[in-house]
C-alpha positions in Angstrom: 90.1 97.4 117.6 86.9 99.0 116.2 88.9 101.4 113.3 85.2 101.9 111.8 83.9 103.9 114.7 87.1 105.6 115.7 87.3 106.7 112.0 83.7 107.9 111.3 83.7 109.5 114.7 84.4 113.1 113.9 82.1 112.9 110.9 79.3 110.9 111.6 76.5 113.4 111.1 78.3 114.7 107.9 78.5 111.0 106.5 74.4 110.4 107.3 73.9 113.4 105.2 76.2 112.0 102.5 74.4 108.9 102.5 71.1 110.6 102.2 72.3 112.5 99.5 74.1 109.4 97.7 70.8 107.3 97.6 68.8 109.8 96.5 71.3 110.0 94.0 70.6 106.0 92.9 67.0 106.3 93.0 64.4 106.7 90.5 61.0 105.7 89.8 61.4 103.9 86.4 60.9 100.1 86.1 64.1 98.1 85.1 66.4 101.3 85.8 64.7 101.4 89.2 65.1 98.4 89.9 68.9 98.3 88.7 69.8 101.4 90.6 68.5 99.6 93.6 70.3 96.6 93.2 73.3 98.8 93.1 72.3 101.0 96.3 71.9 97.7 98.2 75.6 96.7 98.0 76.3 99.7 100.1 79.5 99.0 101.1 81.9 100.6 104.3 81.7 103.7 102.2 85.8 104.5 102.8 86.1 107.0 99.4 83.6 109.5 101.0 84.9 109.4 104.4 87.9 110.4 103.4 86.5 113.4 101.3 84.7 114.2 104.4 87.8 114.1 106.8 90.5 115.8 104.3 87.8 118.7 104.5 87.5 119.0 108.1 91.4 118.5 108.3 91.7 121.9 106.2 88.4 123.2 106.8 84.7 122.6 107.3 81.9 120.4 105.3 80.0 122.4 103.1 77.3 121.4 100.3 80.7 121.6 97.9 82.0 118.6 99.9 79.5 116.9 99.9 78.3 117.4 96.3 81.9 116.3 95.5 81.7 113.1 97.5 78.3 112.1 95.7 79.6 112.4 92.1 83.1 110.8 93.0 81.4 108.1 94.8 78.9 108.0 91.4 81.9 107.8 89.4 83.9 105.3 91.2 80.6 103.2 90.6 79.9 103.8 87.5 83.2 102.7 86.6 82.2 99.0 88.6 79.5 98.8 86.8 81.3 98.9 83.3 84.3 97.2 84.7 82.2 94.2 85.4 81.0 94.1 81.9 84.6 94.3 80.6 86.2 91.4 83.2 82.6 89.7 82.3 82.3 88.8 86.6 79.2 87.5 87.8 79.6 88.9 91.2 80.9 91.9 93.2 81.7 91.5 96.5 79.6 88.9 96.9 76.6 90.4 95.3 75.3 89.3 91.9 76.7 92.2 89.1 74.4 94.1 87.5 75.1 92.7 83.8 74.7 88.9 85.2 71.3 90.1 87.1 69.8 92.1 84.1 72.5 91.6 80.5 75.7 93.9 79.3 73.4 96.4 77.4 71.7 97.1 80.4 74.6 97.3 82.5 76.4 99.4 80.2 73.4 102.1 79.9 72.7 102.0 84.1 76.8 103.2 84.2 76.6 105.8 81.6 73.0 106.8 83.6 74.9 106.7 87.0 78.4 108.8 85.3 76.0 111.5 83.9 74.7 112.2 87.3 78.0 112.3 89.1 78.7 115.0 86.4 75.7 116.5 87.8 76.2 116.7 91.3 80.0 117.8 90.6 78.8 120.3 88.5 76.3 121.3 91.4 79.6 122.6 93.6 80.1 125.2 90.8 83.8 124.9 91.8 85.6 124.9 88.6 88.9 123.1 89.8 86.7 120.3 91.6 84.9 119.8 88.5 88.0 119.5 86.4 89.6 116.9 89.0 86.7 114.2 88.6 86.8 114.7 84.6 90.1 114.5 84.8 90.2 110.9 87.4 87.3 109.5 84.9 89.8 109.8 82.3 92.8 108.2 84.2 90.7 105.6 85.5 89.8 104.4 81.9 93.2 105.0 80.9 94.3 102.5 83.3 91.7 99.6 82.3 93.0 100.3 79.0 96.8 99.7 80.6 95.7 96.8 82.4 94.3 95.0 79.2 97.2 95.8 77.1 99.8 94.6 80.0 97.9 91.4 80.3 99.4 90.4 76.5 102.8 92.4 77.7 105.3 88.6 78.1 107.4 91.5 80.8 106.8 90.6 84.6 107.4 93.9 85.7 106.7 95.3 89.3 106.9 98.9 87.8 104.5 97.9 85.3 102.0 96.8 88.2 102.4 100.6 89.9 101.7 102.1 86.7 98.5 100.2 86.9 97.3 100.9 90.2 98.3 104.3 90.0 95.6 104.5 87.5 93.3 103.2 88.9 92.9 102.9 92.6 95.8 105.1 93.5 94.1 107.8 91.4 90.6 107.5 93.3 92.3 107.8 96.4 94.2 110.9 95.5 91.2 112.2 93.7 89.1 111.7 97.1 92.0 113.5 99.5 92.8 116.5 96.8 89.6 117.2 96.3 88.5 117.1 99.9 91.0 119.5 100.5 89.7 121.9 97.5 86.2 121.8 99.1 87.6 123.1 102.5 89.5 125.7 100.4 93.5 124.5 101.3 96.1 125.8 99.0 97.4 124.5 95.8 100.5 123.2 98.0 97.9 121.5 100.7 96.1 120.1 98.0 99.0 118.8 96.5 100.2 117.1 99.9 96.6 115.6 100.6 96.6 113.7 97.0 100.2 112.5 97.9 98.5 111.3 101.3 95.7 109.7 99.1 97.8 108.1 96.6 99.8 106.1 98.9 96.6 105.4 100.7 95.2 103.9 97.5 98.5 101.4 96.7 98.3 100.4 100.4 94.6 99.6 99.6 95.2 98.1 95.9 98.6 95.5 97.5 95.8 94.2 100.3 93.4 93.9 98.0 95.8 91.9 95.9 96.9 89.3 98.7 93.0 88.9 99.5 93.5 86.5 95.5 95.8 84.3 97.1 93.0 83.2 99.8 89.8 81.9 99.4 86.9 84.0 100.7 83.1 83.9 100.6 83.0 87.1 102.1 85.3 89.2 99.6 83.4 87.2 96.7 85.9 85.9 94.7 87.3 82.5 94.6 91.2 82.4 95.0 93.2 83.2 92.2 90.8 84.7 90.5 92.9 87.3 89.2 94.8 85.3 87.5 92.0 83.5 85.9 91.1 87.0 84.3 95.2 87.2 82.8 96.6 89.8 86.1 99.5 89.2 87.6 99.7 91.1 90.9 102.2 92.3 93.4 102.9 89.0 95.6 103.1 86.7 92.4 105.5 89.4 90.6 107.8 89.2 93.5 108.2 85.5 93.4 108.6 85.0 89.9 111.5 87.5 89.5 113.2 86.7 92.8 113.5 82.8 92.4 113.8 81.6 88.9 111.7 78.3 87.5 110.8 78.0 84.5 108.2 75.6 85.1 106.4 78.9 87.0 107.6 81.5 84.5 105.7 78.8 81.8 102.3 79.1 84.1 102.9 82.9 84.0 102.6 83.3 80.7 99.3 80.9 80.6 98.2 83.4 82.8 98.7 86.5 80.6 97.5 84.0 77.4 94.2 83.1 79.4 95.2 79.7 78.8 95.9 78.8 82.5 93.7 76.3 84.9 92.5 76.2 87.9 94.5 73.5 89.3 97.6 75.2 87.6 96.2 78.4 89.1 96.4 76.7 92.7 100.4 76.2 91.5 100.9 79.1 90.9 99.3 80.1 94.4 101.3 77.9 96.3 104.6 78.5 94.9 103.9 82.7 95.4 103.4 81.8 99.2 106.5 79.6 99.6 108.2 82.3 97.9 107.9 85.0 100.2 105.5 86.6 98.1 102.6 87.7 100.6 105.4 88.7 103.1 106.7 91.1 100.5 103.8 92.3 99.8 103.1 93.1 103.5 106.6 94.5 103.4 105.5 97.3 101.0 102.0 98.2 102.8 104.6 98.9 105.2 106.6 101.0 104.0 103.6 103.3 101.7 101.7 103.5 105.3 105.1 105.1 107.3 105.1 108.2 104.1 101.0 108.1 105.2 102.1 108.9 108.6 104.6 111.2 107.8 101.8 113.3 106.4 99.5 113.0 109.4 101.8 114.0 111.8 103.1 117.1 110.2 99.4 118.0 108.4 96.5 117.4 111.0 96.2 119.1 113.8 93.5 118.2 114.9 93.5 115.3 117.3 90.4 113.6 116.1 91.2 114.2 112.7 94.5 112.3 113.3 93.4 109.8 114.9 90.9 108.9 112.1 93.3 108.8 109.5 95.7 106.7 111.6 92.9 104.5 112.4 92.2 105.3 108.3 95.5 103.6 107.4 95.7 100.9 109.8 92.2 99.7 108.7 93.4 99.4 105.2 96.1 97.3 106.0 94.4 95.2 108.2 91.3 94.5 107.1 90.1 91.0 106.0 87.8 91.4 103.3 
């Protein structure tokens, strides 16, 4: 099934002017910053935060240059945040593109995502919605707050699954909820709609986080990323967690805590791989997508009315838990 088109299709002209607006955004005429912010606009991507702004608005409203200018300087702030995060995990890729700090060097890097964060305050602050405006200060916060968590877990000896939400509650959780809230606020829904879209977004975001997780235990040219990768940079995620505290050897606990210690390789690494899928730990996982999309479809049926809209967001979910890369 084609989710894409079934998903964009009530906001297709809405999303064109988004995109317009977005890489005029990440364009400008000096040399290396030019050529940086180009780099970055040529990653594009399925552009699945913005959508969402888009169709939470319709859902309780209409598109206006609020949304829009909303979707722009979350989008700008998500990748900001990439660009930084890339320089802190030191990766040499994203997504199968080269990252900006191995293509140019950290202090450029660093400066692009402060350029690229200062005009997402911009275009936020161009919706002259106070609330709005608020919300993204408020995510950019949370999402550093969670890098920060995610670094001090990785030295944490616990193996905690609550830990792992506590994570990805900050960070892509948060972006999610962010996107659904304040698509909502744009189209003018009530505090209590508001509330109920960033619920919708939140569990949208875990869903999106767990697959994103299982994608480690694969290898993949086209998510770029070699498998286990996350545990070469000290993470433990969802599927791994599962098996560890479920079926007890201490010969695996022992490669868990290389892991967290950074002391782990690759062929251990592929260990530790295996053992998670014998485990059950992918099917668990799956388990869990599971059960975060049926509260995502509990809020679909009982808060869109639109039919369009509802089949987007259905479409919405099941793309996020299906998708390959």
């Amino acid at each position: 099934m084609d989710y894409l088109s079934i998903i964009k299709r009530p906001i297709e002209a809405e999303l064109n002017e988004f995109i317009e607006l977005f890489s005029k955004a990440l364009t400008h005429e000096d040399g290396m910053l030019g050529s940086a912010l180009s780099h970055i606009r040529q990653r594009g991507g399925k552009r699945m935060r913005p959508i969402l702004i888009l169709l939470m608005a319709r859902n309780y409203g209409r598109i206006s240059s609020v949304t829009q200018h909303s979707a722009v300087g979350l989008e700008l702030l998500h990748t900001a945040s990439l660009v930084h995060d890339d320089v802190v995990d030191e990766s040499a890729e994203r997504r199968g593109q080269a990252s900006v700090n191995a293509t140019y060097n950290n202090k450029v890097a660093v400066l692009v995502g402060d350029y690229i964060l200062s005009t997402a305050l911009l275009h936020v602050a161009y919706t002259g919605h106070r609330q709005i405006v608020e919300y993204l200060a408020e995510l950019g916060r949370t999402l550093a707050a969670g890098e920060i968590l995610q670094l001090s877990n990785i030295q944490n000896q616990e193996i905690s699954e609550d830990v792992y939400y506590q994570v990805i509650q900050q960070k892509t959780a948060a972006l999610f909820e962010a996107c659904a809230a304040i698509g909502a606020l744009s189209a003018g829904a009530s505090d209590e709609e508001v509330k109920k879209a960033g619920e919708f977004g939140k569990n949208l975001g875990i869903i999106f986080q767990i697959r994103d997780d299982i994608f480690d235990y694969y290898d993949s040219k086209e998510i770029g990323k070699p498998t286990g990768n996350d545990m070469t940079e000290g993470k433990l995620t969802l599927p791994v967690i599962y098996a560890l505290n479920h079926t007890y050897f201490e010969s695996m606990h022992t490669l868990a805590r290389k892991v967290k210690t950074g002391t782990i390789n690759a062929d251990e690494i592929a260990v530790l791989v295996e053992f998670t899928k014998q485990q059950g730990g992918i099917e668990y996982a799956e388990r869990r997508m599971e059960e975060f999309s049926q509260i995502c479809m509990d809020f679909i049926n009982s808060s869109v009315k639109e039919e369009a809209i509802k089949e987007a967001l259905t479409a919405y979910v099941d793309y996020v838990i299906q998708r390959n890369y």
